[in-house]
C-alpha positions as CSV (number, residue, x, y, z in Angstrom):
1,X,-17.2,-4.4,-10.4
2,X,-18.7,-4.6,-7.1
3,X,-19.9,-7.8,-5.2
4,X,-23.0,-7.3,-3.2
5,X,-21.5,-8.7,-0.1
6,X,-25.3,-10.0,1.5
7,X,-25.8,-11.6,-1.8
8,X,-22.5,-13.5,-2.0
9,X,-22.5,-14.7,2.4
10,X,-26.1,-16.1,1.2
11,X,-24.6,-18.0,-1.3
12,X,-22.0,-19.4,0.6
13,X,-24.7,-19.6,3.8
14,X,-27.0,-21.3,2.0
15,X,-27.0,-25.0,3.7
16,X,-29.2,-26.7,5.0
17,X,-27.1,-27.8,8.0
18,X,-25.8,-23.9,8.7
19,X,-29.8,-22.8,8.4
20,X,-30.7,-25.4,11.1
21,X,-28.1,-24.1,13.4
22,X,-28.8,-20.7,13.1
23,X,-32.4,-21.4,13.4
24,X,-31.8,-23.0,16.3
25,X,-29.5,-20.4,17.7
26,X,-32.1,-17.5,17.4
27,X,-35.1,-19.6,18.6
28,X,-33.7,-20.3,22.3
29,X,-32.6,-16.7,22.5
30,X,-36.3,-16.0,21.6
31,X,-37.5,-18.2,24.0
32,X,-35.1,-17.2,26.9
33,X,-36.1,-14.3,27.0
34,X,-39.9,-15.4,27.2
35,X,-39.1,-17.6,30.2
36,X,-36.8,-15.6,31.6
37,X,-34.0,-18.4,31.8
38,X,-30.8,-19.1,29.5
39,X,-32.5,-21.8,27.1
40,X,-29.7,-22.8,24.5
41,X,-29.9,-24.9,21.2
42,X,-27.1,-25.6,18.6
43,X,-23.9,-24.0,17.9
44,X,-23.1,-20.3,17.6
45,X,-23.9,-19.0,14.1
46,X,-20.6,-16.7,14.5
47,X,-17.4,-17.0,16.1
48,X,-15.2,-14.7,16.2
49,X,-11.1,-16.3,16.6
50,X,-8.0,-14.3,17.9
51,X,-5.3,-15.8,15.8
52,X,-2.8,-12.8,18.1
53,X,-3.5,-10.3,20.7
54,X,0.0,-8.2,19.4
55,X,-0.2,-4.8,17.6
56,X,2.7,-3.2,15.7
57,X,0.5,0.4,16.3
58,X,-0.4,2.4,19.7
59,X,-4.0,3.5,19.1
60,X,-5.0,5.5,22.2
61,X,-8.5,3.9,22.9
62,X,-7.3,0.0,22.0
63,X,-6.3,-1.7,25.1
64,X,-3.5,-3.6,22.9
65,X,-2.4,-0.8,21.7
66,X,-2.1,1.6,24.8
67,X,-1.0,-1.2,26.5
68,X,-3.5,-1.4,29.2
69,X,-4.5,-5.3,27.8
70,X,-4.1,-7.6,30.9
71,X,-4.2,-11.2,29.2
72,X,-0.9,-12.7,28.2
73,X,0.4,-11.8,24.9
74,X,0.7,-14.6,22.3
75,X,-0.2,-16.4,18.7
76,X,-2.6,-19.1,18.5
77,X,-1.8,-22.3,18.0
78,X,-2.9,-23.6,14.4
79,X,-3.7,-26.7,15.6
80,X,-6.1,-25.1,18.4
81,X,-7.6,-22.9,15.4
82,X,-8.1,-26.4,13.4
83,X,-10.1,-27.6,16.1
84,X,-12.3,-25.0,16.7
85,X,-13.1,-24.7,12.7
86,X,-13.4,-28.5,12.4
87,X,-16.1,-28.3,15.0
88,X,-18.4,-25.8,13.9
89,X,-17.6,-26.9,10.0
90,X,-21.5,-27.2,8.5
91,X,-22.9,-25.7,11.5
92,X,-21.5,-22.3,11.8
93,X,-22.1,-19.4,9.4
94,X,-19.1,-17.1,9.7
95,X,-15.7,-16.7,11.2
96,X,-14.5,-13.0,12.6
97,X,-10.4,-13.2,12.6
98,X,-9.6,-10.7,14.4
99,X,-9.8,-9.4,18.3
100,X,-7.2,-7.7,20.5
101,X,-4.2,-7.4,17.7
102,X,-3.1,-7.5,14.1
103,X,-4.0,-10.5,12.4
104,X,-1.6,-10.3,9.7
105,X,1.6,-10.8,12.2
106,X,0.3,-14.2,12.7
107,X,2.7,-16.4,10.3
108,X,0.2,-18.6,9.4
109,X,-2.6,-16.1,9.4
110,X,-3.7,-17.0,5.4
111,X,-3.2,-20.4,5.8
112,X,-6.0,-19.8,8.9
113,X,-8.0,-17.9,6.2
114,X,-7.9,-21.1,3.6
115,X,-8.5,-23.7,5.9
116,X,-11.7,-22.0,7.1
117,X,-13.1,-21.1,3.6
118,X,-12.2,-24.6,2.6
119,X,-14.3,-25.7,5.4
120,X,-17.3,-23.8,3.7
121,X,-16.9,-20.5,6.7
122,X,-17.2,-17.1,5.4
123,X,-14.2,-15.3,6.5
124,X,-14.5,-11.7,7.5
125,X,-11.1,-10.3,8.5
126,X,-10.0,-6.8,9.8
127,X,-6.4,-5.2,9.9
128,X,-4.8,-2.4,10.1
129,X,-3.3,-2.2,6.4
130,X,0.2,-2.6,7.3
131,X,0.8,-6.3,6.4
132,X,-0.8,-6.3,2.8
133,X,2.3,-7.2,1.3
134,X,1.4,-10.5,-0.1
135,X,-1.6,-9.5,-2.4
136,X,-1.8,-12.4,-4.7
137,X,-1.7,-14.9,-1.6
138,X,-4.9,-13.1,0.3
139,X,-6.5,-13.1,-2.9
140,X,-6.0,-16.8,-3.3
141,X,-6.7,-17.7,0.6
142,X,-10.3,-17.9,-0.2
143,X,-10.6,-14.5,2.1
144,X,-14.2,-13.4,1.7
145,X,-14.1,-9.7,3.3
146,X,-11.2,-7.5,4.4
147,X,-12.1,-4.6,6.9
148,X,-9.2,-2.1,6.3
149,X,-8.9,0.7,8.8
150,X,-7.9,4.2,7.7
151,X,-9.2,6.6,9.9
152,X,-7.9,9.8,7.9
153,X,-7.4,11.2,4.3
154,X,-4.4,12.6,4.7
155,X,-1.0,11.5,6.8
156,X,-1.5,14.1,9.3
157,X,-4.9,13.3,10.3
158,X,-4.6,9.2,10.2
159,X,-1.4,9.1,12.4
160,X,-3.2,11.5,15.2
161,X,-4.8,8.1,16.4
162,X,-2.8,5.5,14.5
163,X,-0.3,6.2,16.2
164,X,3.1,4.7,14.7
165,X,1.3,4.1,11.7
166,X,2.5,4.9,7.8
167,X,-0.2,6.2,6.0
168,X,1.6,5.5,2.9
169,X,2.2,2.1,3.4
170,X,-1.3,1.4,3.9
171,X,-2.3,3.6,1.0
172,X,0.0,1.5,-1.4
173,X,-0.9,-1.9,0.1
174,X,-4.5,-1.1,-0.3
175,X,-4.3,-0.4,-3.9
176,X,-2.0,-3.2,-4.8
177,X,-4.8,-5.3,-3.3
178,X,-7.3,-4.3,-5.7
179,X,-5.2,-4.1,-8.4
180,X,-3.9,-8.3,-7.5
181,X,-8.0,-8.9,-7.6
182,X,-8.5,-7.1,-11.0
183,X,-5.5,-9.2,-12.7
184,X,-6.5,-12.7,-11.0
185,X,-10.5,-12.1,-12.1
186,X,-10.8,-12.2,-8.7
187,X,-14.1,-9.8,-6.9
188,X,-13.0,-11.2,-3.6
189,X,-11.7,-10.4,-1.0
190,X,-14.7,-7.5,-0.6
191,X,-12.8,-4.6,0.5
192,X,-14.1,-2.2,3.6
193,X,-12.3,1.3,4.1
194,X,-13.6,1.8,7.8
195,X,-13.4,5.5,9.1
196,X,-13.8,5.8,12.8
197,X,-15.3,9.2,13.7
198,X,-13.5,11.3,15.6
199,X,-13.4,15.1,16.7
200,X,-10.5,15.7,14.6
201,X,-11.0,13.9,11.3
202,X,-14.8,14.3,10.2
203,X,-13.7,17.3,7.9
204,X,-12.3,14.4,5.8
205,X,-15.4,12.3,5.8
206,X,-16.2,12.8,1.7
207,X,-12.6,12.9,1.1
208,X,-12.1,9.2,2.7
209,X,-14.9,8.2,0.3
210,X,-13.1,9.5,-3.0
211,X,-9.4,8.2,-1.8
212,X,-11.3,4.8,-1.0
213,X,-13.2,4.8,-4.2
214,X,-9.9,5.7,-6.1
215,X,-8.1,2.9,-4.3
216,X,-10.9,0.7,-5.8
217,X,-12.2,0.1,-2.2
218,X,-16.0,-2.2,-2.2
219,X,-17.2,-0.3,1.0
220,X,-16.3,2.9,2.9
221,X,-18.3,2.3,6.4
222,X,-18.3,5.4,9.1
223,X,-17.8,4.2,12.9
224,X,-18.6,5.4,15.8
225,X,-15.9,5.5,18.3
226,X,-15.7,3.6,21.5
227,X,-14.2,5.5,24.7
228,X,-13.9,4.3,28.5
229,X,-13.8,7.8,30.6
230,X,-14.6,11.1,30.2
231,X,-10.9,12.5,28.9
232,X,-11.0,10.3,26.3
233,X,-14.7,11.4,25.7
234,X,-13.0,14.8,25.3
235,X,-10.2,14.3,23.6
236,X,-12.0,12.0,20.6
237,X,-15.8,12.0,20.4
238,X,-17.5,14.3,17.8
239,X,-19.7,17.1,19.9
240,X,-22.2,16.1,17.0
241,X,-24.7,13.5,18.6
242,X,-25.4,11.6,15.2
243,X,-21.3,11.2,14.9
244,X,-21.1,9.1,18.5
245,X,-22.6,6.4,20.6
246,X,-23.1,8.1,23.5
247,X,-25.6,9.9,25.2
248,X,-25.3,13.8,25.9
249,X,-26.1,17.1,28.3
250,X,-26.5,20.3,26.7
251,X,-24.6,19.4,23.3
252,X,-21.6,18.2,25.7
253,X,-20.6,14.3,26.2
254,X,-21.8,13.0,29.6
255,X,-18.8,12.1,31.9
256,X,-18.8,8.4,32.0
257,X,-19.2,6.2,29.0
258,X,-23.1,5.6,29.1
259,X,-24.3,4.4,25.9
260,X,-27.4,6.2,24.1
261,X,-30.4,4.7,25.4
262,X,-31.3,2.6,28.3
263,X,-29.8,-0.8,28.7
264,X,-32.1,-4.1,28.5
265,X,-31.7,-6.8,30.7
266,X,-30.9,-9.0,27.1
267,X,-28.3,-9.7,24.8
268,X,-29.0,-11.9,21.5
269,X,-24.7,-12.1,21.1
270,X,-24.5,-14.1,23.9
271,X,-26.7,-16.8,22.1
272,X,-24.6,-15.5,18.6
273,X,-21.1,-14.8,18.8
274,X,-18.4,-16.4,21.4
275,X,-14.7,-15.4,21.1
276,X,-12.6,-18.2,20.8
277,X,-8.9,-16.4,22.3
278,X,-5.4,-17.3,20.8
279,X,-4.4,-18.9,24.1
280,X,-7.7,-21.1,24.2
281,X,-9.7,-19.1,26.5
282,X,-13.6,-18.6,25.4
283,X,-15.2,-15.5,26.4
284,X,-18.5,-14.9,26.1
285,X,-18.2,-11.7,23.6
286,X,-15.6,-8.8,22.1
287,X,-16.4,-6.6,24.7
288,X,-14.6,-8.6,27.9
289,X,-11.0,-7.5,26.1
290,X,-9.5,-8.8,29.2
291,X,-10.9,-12.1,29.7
292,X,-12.7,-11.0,33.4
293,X,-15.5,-13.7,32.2
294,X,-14.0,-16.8,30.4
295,X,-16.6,-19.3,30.5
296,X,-14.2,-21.8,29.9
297,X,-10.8,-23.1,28.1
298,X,-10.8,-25.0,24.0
299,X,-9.1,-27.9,24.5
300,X,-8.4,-31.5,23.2
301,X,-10.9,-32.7,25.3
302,X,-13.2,-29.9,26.1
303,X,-15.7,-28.7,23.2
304,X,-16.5,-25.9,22.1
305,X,-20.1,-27.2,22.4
306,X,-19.7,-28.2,25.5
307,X,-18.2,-24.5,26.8
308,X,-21.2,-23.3,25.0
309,X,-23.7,-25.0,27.0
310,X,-21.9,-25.2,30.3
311,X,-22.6,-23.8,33.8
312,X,-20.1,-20.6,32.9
313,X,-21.8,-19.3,30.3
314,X,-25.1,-19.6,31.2
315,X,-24.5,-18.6,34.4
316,X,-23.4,-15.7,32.7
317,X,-26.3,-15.4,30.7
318,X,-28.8,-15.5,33.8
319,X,-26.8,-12.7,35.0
320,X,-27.1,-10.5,31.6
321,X,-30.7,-11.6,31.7
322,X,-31.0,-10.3,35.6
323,X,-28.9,-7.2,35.6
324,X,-27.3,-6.2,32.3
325,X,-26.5,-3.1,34.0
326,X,-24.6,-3.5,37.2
327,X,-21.9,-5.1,34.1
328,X,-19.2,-1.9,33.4
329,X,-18.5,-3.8,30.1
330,X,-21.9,-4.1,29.1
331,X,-22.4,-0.5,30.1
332,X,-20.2,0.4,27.4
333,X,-21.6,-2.2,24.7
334,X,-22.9,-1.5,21.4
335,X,-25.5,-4.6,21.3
336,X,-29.0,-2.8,20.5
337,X,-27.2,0.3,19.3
338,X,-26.1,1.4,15.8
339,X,-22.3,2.2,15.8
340,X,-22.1,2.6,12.1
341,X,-23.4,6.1,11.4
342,X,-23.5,5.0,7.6
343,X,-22.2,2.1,5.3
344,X,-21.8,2.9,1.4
345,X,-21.0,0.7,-1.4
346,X,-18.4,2.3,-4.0
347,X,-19.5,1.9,-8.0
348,X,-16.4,1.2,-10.0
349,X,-17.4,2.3,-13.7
């Protein structure tokens, strides 16, 4: 049986102290960009925590995994992670695990996941597939959602990009998953099978549906792909507009990475969604994978708050705000723009 994922975060949202923040959180944005000026209130409704920048698989387009990542590689520190949770504990809506690596080779990535839900955090994780080994403990971590990625049907066609990969593995850990949730009476973790679109796997795109469906997969959700130069435009994007995020000449994908539509001089995540990375570095979203912009550094003495409402990242702000578009990063950024050509729920009869 399915859980209607909006239905159960709004159960677990519902608090007075997390609607005040988040109400707080979208009305500055609102008024910044009346005035002009980086106006900031509360705590960010979302934050999204980088418990390891490491990657057992060498995905072409991931900087982790093609190994074009500059920032030092590493495992946060459980006690940093404590912190930040402890801090936005009755304020914050959601926690994102996951950044620049695979969550799962953290050792104490579930006891992350249990600390957080105990806390009252929705947790929304995303892995590769390869680590689900433990079933009964993820079930039992309080884990709200689980993104899987499976970007193919068949072997063949998932190891083109998941490169080092095993299909089979991820198959099996997938299924045990379900079938660990189905003997505890368990409907969470909600399960995602996410499908990133690429020239050389939409011919599976119903077959990923039925092999998620039989896996008793919640979601299957269809994403766009995100490239950085016109081989890579080439070599992955779909020539089919509605399959991609980018803008295109003639049917053919433009040389540089220019996203469809013109680019604001806003950005609501910057007012939303901070990434807190495993070495304690804040950065003010997903999209600096490199860490060109931390806005400051999590520590014993330094809040999150504080970082939140400092001179950095509002300077940063004022300069989003100014010229969004002189950013490369925000050039290639997916706020405003719909990367999932289609999200389905799966029936389970």
């Amino acid at each position: 049986m399915n859980v209607r994922e909006p239905v159960h975060f709004l159960r677990k949202s519902l608090r007075w102290g997390k609607l005040w923040n988040a109400a707080q959180a979208l009305s500055s944005y609102g008024l910044s960009r009346i005035s002009g000026r980086p106006i900031v209130w509360g705590l960010p409704p979302v934050l999204m925590l980088e418990p390891t920048n490491v990657c057992n698989l060498h995905c072409p387009l991931c900087p982790s995994g093609n190994g074009t990542l500059r920032r030092k590689r590493g495992h946060m520190d459980f006690d940093l992670f404590r912190r930040a949770v402890d801090e936005i504990s009755g304020k914050s809506l959601m926690v994102l695990l996951w950044n620049q690596g695979e969550s799962f080779l953290h050792r104490d990535f579930l006891r992350m996941v249990r600390y957080a839900s105990e806390h009252g955090l929705y947790t929304l994780a995303s892995t590769n597939g390869h680590y689900l080994d433990r079933p009964e403990e993820i079930v039992r971590s309080g884990l709200d959602s689980l993104i899987v990625s499976l970007d193919g049907a068949t072997p063949e066609t998932y190891t083109r990009y998941r490169i080092g990969g095993d299909f089979d593995r991820v198959i099996r850990g997938i299924r045990e998953l379900t079938v660990t949730k189905c003997r505890l009476g368990s409907k969470l973790p909600i399960i995602h099978v996410q499908f990133i679109l690429f020239r050389h796997n939409l011919h599976e795109l119903e077959k990923i549906r039925e092999l998620a469906g039989s896996l008793g997969a919640d979601k299957v959700t269809y994403k766009t792909a995100q490239v950085y130069d016109e081989k890579e435009a080439e070599d992955f994007l779909p020539r089919e507009a509605r399959f991609r995020r980018y803008q295109s000449v003639n049917g053919e994908v433009v040389s540089k990475a220019a996203a469809k539509g013109s680019i604001p001089n806003r950005c609501r995540t910057l007012w939303v969604q901070p990434v807190l990375n495993w070495d304690g570095t804040v950065t003010p979203c997903c999209f600096d994978k490199h860490g060109d912009f931390a806005v400051g550094y999590l520590t014993e003495e330094t809040t999150l708050r504080r970082i939140w409402h400092g001179d950095l990242m509002n300077a940063f702000r004022r300069r989003v705000m100014t010229d969004r578009g002189a950013l490369p990063m925000c050039r290639n950024c997916t706020e405003g723009i719909k990367t999932n050509y289609r999200e389905e729920d799966i029936r389970h009869v």
